[in-house]
N, C-alpha and C positions, 0 to 999 in steps of 0.2 A: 208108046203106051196109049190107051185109050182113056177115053173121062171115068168110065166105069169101074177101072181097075184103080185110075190115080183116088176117085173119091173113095174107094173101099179104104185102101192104103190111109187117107187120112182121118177118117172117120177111128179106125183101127190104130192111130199113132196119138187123136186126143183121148181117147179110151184109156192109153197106155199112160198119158202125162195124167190125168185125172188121179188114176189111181195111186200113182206114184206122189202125189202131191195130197189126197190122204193120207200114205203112209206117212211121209214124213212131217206133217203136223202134227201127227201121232204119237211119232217119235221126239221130235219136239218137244209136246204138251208134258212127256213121262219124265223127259229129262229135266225139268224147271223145279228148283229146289222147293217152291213154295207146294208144288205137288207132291213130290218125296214126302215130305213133314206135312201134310194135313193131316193125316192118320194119326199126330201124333199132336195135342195141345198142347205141351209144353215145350217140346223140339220148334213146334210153329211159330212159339210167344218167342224160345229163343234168338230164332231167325230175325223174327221180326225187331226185336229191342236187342238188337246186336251189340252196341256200345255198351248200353246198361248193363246188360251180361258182362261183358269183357270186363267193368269198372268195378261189379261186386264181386266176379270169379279173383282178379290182381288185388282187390282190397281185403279178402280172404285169407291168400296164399299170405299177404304182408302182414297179417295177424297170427298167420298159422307160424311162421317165420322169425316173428320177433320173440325175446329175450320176455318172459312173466314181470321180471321187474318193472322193464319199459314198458309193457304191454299196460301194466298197473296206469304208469304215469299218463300214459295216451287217452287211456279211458276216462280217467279222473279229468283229465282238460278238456276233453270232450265233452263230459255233461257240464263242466263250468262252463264251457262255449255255447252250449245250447239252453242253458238255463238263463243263461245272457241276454240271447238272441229271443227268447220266449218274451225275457222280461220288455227288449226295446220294441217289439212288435206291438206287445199289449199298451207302452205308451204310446207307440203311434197310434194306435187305433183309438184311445181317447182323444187323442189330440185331432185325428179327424172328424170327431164330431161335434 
């Protein structure tokens, strides 16, 4: 084979990786979940605060699930829990100054 035919030959085979090497960034780039979901901000938010989601979607279901009676009782310990928790903060925050 001569130089003439071997450089066409290569010239013609980085031609062919180049292109093949946009497509599949391409391909790549469309399959990346964060692409899927930017079209969509709240599919995006979910992605991205994945845990959070998952913690208030099971804290939901465990509400949707429980008994009115219990449901009662949870909720009522709950704001005594937080009305607690309101109260010790407001003493700490005197107390750091």
């Amino acid at each position: 084979m001569n130089k003439d035919n071997l450089a066409a030959r290569r010239a013609a085979l980085i031609e062919q990786c180049a292109e093949q090497r946009v497509g599949l960034a391409f391909e790549l780039n469309a399959l990346r979940p964060s692409k899927v979901m930017a079209g969509l901000p709240l599919a995006g938010y979910v992605a991205a605060n994945r845990k959070l989601a998952l913690g208030a979607a099971g804290a939901a279901l465990g509400l949707v699930l429980m008994r009115r009676k219990r449901l009662a009782g949870v909720a009522t310990s709950a704001l005594s829990a937080w009305k607690m928790a309101r109260g010790a903060l407001g003493i700490l925050a005197q107390l750091r100054r």
